[in-house]
C-alpha positions as CSV (number, residue, x, y, z in Angstrom):
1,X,-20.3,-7.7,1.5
2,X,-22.6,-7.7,-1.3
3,X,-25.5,-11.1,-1.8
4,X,-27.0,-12.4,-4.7
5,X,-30.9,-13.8,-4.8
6,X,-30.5,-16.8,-5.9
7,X,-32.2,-16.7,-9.1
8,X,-30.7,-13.2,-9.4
9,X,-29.2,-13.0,-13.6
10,X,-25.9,-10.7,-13.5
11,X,-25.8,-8.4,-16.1
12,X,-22.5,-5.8,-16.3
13,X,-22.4,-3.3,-13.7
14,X,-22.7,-1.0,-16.9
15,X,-23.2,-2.0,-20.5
16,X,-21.0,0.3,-22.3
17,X,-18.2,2.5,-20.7
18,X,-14.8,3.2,-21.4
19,X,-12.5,3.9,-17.6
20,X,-9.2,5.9,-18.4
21,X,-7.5,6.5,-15.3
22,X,-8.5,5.9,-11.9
23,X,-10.6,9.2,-11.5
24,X,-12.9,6.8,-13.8
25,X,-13.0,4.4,-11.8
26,X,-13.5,6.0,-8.5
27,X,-16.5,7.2,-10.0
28,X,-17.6,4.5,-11.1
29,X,-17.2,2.8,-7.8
30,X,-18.9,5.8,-6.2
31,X,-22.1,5.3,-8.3
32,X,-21.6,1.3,-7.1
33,X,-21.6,2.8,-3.1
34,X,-24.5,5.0,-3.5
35,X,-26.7,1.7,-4.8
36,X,-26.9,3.9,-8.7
37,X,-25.0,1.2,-10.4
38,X,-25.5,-2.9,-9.3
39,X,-22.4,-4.6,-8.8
40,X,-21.9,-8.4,-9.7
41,X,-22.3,-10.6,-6.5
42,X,-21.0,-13.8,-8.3
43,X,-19.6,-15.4,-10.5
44,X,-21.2,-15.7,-14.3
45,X,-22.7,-18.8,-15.5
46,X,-22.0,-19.8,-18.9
47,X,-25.0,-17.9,-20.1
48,X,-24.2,-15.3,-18.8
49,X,-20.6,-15.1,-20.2
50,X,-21.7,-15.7,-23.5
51,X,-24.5,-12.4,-23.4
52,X,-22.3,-10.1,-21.7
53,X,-18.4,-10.7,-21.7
54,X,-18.4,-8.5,-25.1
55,X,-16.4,-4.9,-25.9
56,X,-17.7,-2.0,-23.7
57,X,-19.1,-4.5,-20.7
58,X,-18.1,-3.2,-17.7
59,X,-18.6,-5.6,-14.1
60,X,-17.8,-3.8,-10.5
61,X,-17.5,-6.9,-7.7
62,X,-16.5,-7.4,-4.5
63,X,-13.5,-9.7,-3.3
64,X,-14.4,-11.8,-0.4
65,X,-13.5,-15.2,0.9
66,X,-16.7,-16.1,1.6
67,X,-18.3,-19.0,-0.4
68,X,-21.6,-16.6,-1.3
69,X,-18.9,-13.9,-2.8
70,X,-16.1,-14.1,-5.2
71,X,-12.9,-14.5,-4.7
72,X,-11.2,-14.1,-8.3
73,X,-13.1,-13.1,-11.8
74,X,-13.1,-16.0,-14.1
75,X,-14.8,-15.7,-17.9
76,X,-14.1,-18.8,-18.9
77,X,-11.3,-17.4,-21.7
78,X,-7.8,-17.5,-22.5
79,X,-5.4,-14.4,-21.9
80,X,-2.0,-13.2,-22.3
81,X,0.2,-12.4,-19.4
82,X,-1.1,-8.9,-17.3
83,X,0.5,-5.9,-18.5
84,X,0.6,-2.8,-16.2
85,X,-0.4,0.5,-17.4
86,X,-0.8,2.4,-15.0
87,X,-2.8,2.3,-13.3
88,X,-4.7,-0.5,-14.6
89,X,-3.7,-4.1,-16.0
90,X,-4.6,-5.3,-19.5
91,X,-4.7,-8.6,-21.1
92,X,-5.3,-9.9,-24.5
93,X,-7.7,-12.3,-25.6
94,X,-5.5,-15.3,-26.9
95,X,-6.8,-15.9,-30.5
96,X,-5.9,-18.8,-32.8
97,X,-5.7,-16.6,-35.4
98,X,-2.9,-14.5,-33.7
99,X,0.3,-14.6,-35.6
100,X,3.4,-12.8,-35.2
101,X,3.5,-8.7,-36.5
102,X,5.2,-8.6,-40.0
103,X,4.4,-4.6,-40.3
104,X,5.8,-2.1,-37.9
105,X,3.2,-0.6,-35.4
106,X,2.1,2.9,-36.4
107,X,0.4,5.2,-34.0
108,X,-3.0,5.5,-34.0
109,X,-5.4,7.8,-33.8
110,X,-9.0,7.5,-32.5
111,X,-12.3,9.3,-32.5
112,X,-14.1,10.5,-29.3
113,X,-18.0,9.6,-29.6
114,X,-18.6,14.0,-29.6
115,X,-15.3,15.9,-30.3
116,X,-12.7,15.9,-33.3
117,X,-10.7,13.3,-33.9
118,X,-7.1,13.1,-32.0
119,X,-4.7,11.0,-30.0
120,X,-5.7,8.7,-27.2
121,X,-4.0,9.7,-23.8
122,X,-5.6,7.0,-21.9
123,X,-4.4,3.5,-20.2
124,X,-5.7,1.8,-22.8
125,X,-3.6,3.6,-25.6
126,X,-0.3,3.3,-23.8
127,X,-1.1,-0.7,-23.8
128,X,-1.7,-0.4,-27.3
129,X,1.9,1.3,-28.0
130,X,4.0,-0.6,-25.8
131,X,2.2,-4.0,-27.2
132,X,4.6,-6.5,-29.4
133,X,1.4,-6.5,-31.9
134,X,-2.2,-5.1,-31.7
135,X,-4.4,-7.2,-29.9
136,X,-7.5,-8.6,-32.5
137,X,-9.8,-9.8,-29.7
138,X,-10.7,-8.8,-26.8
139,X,-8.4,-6.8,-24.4
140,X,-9.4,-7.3,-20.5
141,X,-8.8,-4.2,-18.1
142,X,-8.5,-4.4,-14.3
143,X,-8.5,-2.2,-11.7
144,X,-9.0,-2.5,-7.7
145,X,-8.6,-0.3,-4.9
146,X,-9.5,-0.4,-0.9
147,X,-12.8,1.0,0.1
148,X,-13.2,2.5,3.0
149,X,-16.8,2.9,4.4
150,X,-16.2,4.8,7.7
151,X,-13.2,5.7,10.1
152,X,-13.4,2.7,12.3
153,X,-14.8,-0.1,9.5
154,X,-12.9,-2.7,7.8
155,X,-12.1,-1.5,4.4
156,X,-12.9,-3.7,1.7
157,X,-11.3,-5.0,-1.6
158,X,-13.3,-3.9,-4.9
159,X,-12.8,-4.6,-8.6
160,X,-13.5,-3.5,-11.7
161,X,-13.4,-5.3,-14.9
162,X,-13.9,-4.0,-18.4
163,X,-13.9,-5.4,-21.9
164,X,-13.1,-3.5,-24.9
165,X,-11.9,-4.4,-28.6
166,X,-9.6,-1.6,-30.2
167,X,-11.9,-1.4,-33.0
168,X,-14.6,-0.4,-31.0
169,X,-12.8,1.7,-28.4
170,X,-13.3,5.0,-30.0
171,X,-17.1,4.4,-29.7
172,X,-17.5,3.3,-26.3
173,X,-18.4,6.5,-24.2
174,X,-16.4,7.6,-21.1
175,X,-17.2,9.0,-17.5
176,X,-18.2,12.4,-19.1
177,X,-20.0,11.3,-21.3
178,X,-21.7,9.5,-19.3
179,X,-25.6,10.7,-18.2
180,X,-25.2,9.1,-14.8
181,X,-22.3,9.4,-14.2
182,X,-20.7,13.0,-14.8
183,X,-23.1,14.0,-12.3
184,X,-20.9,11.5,-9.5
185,X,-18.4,13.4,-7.0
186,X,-16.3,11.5,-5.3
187,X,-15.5,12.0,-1.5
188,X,-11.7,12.0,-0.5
189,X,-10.3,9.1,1.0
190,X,-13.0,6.6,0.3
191,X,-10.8,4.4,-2.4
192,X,-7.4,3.7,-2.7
193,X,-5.6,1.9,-5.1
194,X,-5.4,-2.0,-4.3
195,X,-1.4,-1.8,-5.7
196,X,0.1,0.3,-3.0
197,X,2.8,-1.4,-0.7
198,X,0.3,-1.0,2.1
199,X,-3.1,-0.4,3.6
200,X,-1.7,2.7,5.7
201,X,1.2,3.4,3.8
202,X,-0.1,7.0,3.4
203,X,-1.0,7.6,7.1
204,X,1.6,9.9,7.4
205,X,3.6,12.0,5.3
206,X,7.5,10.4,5.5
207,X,10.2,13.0,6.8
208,X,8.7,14.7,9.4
209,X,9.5,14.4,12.6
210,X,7.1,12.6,15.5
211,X,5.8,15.4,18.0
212,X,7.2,15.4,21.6
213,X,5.4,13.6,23.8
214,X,4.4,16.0,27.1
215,X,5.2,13.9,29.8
216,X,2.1,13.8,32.5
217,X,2.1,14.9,36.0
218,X,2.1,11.1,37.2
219,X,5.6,10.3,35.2
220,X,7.3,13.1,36.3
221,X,6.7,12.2,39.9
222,X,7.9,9.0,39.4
223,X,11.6,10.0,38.2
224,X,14.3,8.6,39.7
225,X,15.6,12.1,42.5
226,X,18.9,10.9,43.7
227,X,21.5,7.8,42.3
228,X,19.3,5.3,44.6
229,X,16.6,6.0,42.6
230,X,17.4,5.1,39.1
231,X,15.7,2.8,36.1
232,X,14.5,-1.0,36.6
233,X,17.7,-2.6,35.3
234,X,19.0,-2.6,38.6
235,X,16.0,-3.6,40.6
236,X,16.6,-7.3,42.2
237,X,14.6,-9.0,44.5
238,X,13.2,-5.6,45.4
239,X,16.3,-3.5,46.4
240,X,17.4,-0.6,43.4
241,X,20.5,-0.5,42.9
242,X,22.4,2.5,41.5
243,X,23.8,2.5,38.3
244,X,27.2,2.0,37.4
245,X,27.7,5.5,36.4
246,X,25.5,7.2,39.2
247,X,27.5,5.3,41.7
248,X,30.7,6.0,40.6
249,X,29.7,10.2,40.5
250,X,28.8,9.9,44.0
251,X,31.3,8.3,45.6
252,X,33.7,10.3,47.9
253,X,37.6,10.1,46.8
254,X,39.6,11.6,49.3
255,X,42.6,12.3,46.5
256,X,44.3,13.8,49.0
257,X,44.8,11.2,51.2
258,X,45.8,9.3,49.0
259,X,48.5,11.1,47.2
260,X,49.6,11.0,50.8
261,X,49.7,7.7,51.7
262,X,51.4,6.7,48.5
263,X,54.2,9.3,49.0
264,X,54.7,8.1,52.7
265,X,55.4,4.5,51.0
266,X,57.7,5.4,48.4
267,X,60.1,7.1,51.1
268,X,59.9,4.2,53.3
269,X,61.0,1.9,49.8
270,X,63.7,3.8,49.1
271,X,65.6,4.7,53.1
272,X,65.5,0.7,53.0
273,X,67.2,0.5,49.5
274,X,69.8,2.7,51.1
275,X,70.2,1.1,54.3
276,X,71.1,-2.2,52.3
277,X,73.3,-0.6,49.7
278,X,75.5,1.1,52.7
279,X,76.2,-2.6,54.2
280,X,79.7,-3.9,53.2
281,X,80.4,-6.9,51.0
282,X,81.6,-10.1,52.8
């Protein structure tokens, strides 16, 4: 968890940057982990809002319940509904200007800070196609993932919030551009995005089977060796009983004897039937 001095001012975690996909943002949060960058530790006062909440302000925070942390960004402006593209959200600055499109939206093409001029590929172009008009103010872009410091820590909820205006997009530098930060490598399996289903939904790889489990020395000594012997269900006030199955394998039918006996009683049945029949009728 991340404290504040007191009398501390918050400035963006960097001034001017442009994320595109979440490669740019792990970075970013990378140069945040190794103390490069300064995340924000709370929230903005109105100052504040007014000097930096401006296109290419970027602020890294931490969520936290506790009442020296922050548990949701506020700016103290008015936005559109979030729209995912992936894998960030955007919203747009609600304007009183705004009015409904009367052209058709045209694609548009934007110039990189060093490089020729061509189409933008990043989030923040696929938000500007799929928008019902082109957002005039600011556009807000969120991102969060889990952190995970070591093997047996907590992991922790981090955020990233960026400003940009589509007329000054194709200024604002990205990652490689960057001084600082084209030099960052990021480790595997320190961030993950905050959108998945779970916290360990990628533990395992679904499909594959468990292993076996060896049984030890101990349990196989402990296995039930004749039909006296058999699993807890039957146990009751200390005597095992058999089960229903075991019992019935093990007991002795003397078939026959039986076949026998029943043979013996049908004879007898049927010298009586006769013995009655042969008796005249009175």
């Amino acid at each position: 968890m991340f404290y504040a001095p007191a009398q501390d001012v918050q400035r963006p975690t960097h001034p001017r940057l442009h994320v595109r996909d979440a490669r740019d943002a792990h970075i970013v949060f990378e140069a945040v982990r190794q103390g490069r960058l300064k995340p924000v530790l709370r929230r903005l006062n109105e100052l504040e809002r007014s000097s930096y909440i401006q296109s290419g302000s970027l602020f890294v925070w931490e969520e936290s319940d506790d009442e020296m942390g922050l548990k949701r960004w506020t700016d103290g402006r008015v936005w559109s509904q979030s729209r995912m593209r992936e894998p960030y959200l955007f919203y747009d600055e609600k304007l009183a200007t705004d009015e409904p499109p009367s052209e058709p939206k045209t694609k548009c093409t934007y110039r990189f800070v060093e490089g020729p001029s061509r189409t933008w590929t990043s989030s923040a172009q696929s938000h500007y196609e799929r928008s019902d008009h082109h957002p005039l103010g600011l556009v807000k872009q969120a991102y969060s993932a889990w952190v995970f410091m070591s093997a047996n820590a907590k992991p922790r909820k981090w955020h990233l919030t960026a400003y940009f205006t589509y007329a000054d997009l194709p200024s604002i530098p990205t990652v490689d551009q960057d001084p600082l930060l084209r030099t960052i490598s990021v480790p595997p399996g320190v961030y993950k995005s905050g959108k998945a289903r779970s916290r360990n939904s990628d533990a395992s790889t679904p499909g594959l089977p468990s292993p076996p489990s060896t049984p030890s020395p101990s349990s196989s000594a402990s296995r039930p060796s004749s039909p006296m012997q058999s699993s807890p269900r039957g146990k009751k006030d200390g005597v095992v009983l058999p089960s229903l199955q075991s019992a019935i394998a093990h007991t002795p039918m003397n078939f026959a004897t039986s076949h026998h006996r029943a043979s013996a009683r049908i004879a007898e049945d049927q010298r009586m039937i006769q013995m009655l029949n042969s008796r005249p009728i009175l």
